[in-house]
Backbone and ligand atoms as CSV (ligand in chain L), in Angstrom:
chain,resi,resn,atom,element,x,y,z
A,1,UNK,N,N,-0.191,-1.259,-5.440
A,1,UNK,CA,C,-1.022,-2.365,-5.017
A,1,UNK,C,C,-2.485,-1.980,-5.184
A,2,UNK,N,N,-3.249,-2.553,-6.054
A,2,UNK,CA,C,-4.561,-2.582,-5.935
A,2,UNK,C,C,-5.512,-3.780,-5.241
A,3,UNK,N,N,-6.341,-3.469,-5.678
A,3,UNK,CA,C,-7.405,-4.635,-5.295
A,3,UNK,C,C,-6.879,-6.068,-5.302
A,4,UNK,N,N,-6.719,-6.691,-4.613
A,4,UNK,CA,C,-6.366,-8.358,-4.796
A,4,UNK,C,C,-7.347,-9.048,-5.083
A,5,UNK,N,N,-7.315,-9.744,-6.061
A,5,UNK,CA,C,-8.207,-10.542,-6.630
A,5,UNK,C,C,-7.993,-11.825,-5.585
A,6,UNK,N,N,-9.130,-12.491,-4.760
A,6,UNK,CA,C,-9.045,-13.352,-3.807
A,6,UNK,C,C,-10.007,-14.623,-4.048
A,7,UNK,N,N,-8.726,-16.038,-4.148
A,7,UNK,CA,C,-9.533,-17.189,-4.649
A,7,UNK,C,C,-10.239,-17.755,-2.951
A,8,UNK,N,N,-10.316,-17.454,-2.132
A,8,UNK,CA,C,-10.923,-17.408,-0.895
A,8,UNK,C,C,-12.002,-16.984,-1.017
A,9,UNK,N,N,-13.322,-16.947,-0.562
A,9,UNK,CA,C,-14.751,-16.363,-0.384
A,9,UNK,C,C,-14.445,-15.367,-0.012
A,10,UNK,N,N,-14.976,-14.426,0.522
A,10,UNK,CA,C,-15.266,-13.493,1.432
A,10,UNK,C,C,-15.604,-13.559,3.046
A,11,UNK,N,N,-15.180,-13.457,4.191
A,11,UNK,CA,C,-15.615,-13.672,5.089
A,11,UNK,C,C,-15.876,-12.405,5.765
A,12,UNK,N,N,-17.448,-12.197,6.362
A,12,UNK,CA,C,-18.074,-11.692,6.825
A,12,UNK,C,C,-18.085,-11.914,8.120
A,13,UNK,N,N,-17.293,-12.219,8.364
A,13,UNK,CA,C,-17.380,-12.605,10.073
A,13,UNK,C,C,-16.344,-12.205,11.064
A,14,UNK,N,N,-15.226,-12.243,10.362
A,14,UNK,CA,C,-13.772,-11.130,10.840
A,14,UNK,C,C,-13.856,-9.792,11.187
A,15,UNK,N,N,-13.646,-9.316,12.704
A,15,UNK,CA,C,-13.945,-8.227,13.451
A,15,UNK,C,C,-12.962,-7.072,12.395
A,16,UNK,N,N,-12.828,-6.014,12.114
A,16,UNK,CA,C,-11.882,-4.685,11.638
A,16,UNK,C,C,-11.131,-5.094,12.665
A,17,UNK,N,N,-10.011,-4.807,11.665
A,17,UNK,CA,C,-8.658,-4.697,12.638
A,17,UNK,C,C,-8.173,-3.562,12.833
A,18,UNK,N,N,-9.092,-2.734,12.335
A,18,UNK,CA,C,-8.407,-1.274,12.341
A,18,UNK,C,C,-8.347,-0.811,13.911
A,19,UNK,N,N,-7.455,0.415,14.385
A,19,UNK,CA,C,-7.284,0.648,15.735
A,19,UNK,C,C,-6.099,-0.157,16.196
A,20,UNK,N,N,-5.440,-0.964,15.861
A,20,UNK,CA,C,-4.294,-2.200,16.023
A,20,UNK,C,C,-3.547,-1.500,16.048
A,21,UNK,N,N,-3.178,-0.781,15.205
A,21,UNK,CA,C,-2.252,0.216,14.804
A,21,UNK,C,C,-2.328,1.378,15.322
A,22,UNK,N,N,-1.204,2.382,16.375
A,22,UNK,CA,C,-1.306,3.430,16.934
A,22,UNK,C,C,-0.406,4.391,16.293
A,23,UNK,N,N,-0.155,5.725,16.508
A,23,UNK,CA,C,1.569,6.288,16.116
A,23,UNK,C,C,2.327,5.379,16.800
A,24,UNK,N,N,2.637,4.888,17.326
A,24,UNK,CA,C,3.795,4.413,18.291
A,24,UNK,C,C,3.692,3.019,17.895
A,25,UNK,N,N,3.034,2.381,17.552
A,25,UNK,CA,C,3.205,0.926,17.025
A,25,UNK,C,C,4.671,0.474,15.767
A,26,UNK,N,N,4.926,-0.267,16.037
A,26,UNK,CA,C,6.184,0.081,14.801
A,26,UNK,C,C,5.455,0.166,13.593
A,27,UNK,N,N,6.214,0.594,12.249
A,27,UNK,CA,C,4.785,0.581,11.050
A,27,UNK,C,C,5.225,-0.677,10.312
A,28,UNK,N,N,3.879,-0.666,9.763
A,28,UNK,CA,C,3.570,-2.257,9.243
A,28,UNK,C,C,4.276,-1.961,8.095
A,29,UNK,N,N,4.441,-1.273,7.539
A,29,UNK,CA,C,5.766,-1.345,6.326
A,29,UNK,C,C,6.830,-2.091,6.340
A,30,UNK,N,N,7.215,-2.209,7.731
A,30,UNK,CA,C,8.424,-2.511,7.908
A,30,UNK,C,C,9.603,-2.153,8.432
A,31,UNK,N,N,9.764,-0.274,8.414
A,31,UNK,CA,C,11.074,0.235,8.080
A,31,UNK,C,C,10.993,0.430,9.654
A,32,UNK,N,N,12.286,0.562,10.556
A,32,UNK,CA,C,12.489,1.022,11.428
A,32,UNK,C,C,11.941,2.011,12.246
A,33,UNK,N,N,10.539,2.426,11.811
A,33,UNK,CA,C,10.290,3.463,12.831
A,33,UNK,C,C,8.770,3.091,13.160
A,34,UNK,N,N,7.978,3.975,13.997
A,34,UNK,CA,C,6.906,4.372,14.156
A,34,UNK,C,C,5.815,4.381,13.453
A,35,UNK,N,N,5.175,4.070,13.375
A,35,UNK,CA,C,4.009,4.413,12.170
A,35,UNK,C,C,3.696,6.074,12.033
A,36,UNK,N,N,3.877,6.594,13.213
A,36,UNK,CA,C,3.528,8.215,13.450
A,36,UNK,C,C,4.507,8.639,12.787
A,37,UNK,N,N,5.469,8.283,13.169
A,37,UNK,CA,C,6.888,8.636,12.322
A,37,UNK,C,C,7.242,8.603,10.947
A,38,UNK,N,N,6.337,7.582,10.473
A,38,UNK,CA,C,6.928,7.015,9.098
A,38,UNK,C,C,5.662,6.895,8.086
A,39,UNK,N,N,4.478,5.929,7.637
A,39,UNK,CA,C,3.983,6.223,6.697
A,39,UNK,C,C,2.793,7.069,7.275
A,40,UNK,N,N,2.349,7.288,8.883
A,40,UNK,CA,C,1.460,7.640,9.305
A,40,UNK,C,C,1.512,9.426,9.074
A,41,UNK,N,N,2.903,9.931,8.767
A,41,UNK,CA,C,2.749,11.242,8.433
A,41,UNK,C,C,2.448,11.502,7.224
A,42,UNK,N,N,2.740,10.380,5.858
A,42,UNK,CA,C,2.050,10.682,4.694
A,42,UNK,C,C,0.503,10.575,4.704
A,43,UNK,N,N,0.124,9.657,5.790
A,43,UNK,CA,C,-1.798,9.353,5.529
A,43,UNK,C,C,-2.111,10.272,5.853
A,44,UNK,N,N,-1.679,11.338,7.326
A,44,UNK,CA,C,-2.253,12.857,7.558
A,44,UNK,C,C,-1.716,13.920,6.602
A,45,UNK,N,N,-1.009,13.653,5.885
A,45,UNK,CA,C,-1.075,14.841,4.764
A,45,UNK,C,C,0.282,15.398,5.055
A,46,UNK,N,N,0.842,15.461,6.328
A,46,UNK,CA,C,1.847,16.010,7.284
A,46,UNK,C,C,3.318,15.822,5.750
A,47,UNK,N,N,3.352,14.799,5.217
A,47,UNK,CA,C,4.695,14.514,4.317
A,47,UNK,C,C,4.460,14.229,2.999
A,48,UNK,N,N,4.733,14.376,1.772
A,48,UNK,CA,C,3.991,13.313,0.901
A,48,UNK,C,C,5.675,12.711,0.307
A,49,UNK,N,N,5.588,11.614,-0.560
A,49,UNK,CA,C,6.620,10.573,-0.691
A,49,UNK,C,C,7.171,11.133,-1.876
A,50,UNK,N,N,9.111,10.967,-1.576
A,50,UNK,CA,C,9.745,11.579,-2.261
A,50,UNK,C,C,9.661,10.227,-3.015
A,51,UNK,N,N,9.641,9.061,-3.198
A,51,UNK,CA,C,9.898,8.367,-3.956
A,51,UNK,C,C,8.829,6.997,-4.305
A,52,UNK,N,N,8.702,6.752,-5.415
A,52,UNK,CA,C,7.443,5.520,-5.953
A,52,UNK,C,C,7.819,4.489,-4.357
A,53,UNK,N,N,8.966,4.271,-3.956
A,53,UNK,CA,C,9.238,3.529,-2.787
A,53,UNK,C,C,8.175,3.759,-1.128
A,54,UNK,N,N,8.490,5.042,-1.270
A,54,UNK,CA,C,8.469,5.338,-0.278
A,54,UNK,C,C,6.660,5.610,-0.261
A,55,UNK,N,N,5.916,6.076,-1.327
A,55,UNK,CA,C,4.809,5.928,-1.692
A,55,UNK,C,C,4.113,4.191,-1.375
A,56,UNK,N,N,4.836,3.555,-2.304
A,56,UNK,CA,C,4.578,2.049,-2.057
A,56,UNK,C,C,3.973,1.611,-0.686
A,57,UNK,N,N,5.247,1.996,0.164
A,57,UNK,CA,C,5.073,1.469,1.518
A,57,UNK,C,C,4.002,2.043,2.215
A,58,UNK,N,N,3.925,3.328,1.987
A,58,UNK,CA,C,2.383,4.317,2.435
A,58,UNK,C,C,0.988,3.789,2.453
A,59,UNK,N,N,1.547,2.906,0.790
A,59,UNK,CA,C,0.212,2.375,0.333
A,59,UNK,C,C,-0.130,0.832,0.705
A,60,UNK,N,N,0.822,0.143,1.059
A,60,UNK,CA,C,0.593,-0.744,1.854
A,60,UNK,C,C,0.194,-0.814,3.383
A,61,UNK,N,N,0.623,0.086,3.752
A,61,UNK,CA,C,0.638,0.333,5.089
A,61,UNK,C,C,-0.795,1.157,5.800
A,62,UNK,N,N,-1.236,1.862,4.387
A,62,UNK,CA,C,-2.838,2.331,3.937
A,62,UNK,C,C,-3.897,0.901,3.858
A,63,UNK,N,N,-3.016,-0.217,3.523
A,63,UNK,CA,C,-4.254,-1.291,3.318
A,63,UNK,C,C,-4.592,-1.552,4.829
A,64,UNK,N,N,-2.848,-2.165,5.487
A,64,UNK,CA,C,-2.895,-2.580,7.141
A,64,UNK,C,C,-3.674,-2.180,7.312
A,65,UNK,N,N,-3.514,-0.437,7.542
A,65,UNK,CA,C,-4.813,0.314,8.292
A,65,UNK,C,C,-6.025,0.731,8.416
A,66,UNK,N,N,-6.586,-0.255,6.862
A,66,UNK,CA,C,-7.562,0.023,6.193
A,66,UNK,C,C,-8.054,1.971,6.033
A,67,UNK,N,N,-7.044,2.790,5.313
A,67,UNK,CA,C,-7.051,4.090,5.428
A,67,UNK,C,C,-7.673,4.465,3.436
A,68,UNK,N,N,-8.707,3.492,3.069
A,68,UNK,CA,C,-9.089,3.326,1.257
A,68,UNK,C,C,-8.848,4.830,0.995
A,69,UNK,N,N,-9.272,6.129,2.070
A,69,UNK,CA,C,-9.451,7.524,1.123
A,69,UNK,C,C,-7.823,7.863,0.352
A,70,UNK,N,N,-6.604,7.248,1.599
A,70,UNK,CA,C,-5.483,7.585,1.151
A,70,UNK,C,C,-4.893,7.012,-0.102
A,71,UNK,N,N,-5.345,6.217,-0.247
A,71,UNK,CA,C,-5.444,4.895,-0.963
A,71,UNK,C,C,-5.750,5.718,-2.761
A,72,UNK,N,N,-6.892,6.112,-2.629
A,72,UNK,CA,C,-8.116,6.824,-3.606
A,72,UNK,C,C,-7.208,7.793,-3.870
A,73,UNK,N,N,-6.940,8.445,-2.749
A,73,UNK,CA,C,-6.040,10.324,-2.910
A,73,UNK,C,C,-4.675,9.923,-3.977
A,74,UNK,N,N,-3.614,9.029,-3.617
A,74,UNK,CA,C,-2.388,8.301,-4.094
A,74,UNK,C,C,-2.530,7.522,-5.222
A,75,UNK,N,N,-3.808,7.785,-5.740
A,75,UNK,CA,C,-4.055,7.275,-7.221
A,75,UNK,C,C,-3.859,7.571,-8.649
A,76,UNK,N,N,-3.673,7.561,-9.476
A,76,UNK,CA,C,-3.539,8.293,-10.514
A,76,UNK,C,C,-4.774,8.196,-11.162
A,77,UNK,N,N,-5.669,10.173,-11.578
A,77,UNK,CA,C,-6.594,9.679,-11.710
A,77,UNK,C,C,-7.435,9.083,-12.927
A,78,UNK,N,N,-6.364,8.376,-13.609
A,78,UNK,CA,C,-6.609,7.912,-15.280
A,78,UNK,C,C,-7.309,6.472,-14.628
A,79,UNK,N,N,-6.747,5.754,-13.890
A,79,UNK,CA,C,-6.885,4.608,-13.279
A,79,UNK,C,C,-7.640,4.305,-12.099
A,80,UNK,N,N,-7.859,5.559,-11.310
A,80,UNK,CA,C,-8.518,5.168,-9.674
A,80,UNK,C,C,-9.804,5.401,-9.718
A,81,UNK,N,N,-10.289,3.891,-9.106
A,81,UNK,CA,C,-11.611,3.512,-9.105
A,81,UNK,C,C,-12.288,4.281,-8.616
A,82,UNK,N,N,-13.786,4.139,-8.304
A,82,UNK,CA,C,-14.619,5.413,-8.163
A,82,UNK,C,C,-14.562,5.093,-6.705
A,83,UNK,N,N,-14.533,3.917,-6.291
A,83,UNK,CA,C,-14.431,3.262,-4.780
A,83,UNK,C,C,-13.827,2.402,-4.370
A,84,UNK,N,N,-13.631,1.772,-3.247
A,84,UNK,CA,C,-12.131,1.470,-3.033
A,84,UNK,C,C,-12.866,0.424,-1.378
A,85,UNK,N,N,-12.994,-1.066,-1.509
A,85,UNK,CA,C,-14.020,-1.461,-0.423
A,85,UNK,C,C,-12.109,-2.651,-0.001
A,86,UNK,N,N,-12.283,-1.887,1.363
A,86,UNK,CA,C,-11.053,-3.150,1.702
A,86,UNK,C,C,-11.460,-3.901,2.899
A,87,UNK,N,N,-10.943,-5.314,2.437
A,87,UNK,CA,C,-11.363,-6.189,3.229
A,87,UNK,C,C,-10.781,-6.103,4.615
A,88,UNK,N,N,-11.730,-6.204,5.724
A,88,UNK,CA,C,-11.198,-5.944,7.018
A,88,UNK,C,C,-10.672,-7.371,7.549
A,89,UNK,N,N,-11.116,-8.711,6.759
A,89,UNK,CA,C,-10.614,-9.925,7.195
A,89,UNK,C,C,-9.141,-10.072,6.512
A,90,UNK,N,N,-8.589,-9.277,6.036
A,90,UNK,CA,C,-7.500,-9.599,5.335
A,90,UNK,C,C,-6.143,-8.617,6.435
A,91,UNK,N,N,-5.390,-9.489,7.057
A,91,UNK,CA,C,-4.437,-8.933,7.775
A,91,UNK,C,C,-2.803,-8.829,6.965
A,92,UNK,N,N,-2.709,-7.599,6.925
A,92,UNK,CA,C,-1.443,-7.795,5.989
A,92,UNK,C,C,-0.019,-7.576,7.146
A,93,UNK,N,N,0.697,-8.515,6.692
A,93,UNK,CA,C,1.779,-9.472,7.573
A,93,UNK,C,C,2.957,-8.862,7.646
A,94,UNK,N,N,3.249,-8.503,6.242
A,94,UNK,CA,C,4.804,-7.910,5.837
A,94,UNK,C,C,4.993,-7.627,4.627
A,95,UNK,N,N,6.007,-6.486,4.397
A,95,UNK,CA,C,6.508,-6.246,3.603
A,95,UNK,C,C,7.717,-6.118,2.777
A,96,UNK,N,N,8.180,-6.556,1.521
A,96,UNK,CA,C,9.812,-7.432,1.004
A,96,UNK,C,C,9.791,-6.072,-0.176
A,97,UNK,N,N,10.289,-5.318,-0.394
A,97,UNK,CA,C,10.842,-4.504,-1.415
A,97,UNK,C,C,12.027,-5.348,-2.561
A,98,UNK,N,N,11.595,-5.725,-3.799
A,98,UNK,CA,C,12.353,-6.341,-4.556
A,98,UNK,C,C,13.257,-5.700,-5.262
A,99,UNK,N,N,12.739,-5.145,-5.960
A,99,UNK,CA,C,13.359,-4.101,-7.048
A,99,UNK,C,C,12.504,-2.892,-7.254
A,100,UNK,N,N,13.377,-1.505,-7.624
A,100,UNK,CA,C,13.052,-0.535,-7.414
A,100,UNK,C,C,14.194,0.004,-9.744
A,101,UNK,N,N,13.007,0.942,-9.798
A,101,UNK,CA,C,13.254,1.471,-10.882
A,101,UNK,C,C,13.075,3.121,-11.492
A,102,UNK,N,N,13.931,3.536,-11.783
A,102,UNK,CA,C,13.757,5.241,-11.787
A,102,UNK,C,C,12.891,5.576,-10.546
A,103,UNK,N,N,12.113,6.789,-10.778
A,103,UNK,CA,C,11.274,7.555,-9.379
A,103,UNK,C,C,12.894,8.189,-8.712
A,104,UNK,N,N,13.478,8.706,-9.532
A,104,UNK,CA,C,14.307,10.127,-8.914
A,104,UNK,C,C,13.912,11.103,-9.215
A,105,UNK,N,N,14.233,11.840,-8.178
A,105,UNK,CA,C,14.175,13.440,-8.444
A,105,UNK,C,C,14.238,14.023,-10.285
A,106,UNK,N,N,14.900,13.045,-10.833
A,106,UNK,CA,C,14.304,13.305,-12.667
A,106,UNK,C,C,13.963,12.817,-13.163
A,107,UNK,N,N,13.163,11.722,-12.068
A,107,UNK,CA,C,12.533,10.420,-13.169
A,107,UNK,C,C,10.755,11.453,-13.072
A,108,UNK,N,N,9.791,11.135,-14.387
A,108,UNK,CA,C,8.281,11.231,-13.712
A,108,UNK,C,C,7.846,10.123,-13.681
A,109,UNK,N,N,8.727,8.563,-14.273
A,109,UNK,CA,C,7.919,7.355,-13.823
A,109,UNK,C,C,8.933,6.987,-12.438
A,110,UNK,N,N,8.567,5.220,-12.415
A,110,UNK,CA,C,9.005,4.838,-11.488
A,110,UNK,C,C,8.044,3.308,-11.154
A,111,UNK,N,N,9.253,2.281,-11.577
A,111,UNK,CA,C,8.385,1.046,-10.616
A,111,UNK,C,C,8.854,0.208,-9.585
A,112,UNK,N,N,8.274,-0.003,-8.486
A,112,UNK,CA,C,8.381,-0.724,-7.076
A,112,UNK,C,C,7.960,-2.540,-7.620
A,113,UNK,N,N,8.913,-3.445,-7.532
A,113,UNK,CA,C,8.429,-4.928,-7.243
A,113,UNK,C,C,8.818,-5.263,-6.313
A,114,UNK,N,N,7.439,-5.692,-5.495
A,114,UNK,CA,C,7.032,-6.140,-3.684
A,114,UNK,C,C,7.205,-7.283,-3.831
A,115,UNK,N,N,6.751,-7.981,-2.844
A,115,UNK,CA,C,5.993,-8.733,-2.314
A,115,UNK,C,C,5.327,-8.544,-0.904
A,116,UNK,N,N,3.804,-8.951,-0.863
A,116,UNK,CA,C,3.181,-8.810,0.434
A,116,UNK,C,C,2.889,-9.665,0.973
A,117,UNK,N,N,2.906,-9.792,2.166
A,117,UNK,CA,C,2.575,-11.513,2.939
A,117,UNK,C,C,1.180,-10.500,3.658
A,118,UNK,N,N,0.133,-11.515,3.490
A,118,UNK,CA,C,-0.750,-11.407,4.625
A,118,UNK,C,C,-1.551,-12.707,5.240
A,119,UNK,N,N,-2.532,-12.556,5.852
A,119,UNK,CA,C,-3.199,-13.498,6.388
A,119,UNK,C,C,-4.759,-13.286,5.952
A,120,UNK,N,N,-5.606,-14.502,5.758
A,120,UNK,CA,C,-7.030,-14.412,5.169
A,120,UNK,C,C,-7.460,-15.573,5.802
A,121,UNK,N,N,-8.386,-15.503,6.680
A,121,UNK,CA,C,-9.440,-16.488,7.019
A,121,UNK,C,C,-8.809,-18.006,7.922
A,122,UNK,N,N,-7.532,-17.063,8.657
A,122,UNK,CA,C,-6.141,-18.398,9.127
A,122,UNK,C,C,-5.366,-18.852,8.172
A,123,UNK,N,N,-5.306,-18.239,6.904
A,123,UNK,CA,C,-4.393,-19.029,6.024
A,123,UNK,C,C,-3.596,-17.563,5.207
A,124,UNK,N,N,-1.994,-18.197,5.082
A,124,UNK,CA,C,-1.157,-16.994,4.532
A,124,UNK,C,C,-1.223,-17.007,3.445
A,125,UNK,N,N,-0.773,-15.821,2.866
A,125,UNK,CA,C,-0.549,-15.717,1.123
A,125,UNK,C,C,0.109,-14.750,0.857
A,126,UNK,N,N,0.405,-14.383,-0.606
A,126,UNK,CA,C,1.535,-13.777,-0.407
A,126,UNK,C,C,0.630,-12.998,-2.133
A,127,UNK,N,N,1.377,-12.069,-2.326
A,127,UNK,CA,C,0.647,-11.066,-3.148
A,127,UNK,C,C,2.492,-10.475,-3.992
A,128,UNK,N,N,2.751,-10.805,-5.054
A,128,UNK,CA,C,3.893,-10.370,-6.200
A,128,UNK,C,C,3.092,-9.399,-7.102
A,129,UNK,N,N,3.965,-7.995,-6.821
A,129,UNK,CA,C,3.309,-6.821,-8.093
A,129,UNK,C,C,4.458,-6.243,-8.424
A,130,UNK,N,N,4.497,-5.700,-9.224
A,130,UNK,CA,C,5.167,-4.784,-9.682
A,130,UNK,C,C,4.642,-3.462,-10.408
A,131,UNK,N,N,4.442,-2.556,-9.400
A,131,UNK,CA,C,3.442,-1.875,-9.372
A,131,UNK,C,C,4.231,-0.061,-10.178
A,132,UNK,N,N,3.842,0.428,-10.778
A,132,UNK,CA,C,3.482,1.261,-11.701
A,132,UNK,C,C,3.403,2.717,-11.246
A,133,UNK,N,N,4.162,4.021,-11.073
A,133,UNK,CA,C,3.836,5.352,-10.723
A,133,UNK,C,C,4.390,6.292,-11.588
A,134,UNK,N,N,3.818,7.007,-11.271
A,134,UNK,CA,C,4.165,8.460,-12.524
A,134,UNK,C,C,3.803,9.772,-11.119
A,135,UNK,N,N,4.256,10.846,-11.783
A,135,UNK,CA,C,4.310,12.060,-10.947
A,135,UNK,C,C,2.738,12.915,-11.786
A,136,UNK,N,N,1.938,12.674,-10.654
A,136,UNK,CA,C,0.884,13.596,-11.096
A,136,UNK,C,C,0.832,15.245,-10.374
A,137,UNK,N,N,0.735,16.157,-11.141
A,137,UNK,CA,C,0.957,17.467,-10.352
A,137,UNK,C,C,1.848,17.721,-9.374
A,138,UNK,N,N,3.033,16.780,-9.485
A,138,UNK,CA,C,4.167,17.027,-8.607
A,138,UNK,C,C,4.777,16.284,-7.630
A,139,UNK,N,N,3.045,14.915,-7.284
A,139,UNK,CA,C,3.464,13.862,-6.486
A,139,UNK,C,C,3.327,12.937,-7.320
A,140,UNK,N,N,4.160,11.819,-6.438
A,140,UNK,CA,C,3.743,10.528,-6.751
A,140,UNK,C,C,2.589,9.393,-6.744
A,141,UNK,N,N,2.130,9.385,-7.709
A,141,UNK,CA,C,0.921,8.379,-7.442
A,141,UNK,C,C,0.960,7.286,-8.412
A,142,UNK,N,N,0.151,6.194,-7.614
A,142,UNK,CA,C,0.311,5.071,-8.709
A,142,UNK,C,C,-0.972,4.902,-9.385
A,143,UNK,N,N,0.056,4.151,-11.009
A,143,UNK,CA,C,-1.085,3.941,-12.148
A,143,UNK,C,C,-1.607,2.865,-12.034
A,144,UNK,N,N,-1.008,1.562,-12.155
A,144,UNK,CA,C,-1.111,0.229,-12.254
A,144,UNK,C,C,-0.192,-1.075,-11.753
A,145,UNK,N,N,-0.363,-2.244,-11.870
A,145,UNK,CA,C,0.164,-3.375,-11.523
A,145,UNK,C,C,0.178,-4.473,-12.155
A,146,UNK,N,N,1.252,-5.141,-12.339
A,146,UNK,CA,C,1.046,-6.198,-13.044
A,146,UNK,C,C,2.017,-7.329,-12.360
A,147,UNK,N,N,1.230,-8.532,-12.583
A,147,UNK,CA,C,2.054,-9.523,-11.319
A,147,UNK,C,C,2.895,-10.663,-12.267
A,148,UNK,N,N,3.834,-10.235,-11.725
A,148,UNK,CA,C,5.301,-11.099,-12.601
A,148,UNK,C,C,5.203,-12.697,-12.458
A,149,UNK,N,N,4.309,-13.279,-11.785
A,149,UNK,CA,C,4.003,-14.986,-11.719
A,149,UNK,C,C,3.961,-14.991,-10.217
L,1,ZN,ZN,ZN,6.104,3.037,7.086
């Protein structure tokens, strides 16, 4: 998931939502656990992701929390921008795992197709990628995205 291109303005007026989110909050990924538990040990460094999946969700769950350095770090660096500005009015809602492709233990690619629901300015939307990773120096990071319609 990169940058979302947003047919909405910009609103400057939406407080950070960051802090919403604790270890103990469930994680905004989705999966059954904790955020401390689950993508919050890849943002401290504590785990890194055995799989483009499990990366994915990190990196979504990096937007929730507005966490851009993890974001930057989980990049591949053929592709990752020099900076990384995320919108604090943009609340992301949920996450749908579609299809999943290589990213095994003998794959070095691997692609994740999402979908993300969030919220912008009181109004929902929904974000389709099919997003792009390769194994750089041993982890997983993503290259690119491209949105299937
Ligand atoms: Zn998670």
């Amino acid at each position: 998931m990169a940058r979302r291109t947003s047919r909405t303005p910009r609103s400057r007026t939406v407080p950070a939502s960051r802090g919403a989110v604790t270890a103990d909050s469930p994680c905004p990924c989705g999966l059954n656990a904790p955020y401390g538990e689950c993508c919050g040990r890849l943002h401290t460094g504590t785990a890194t992701a055995p799989t483009p999946e499990a990366l994915m969700r990190s990196r979504y769950t990096a937007f929730a929390v507005l966490d851009a350095p993890y974001l930057l770090r989980t990049w591949a660096p053929a592709t990752r921008p020099e900076r990384l500005d995320l919108d604090p009015g943009t609340r992301w809602t949920g996450l749908e795992i579609l299809e999943t492709t290589d990213g095994s233990a003998f794959h070095t690619t691997g692609t994740v197709t999402f979908r993300a629901h969030f919220r912008e300015a009181g109004r929902g939307g929904e974000l389709l990628e099919r997003s792009r990773f390769e194994r750089h120096e041993g982890a997983w990071v993503y290259v690119d995205g491209t949105f299937p319609g």
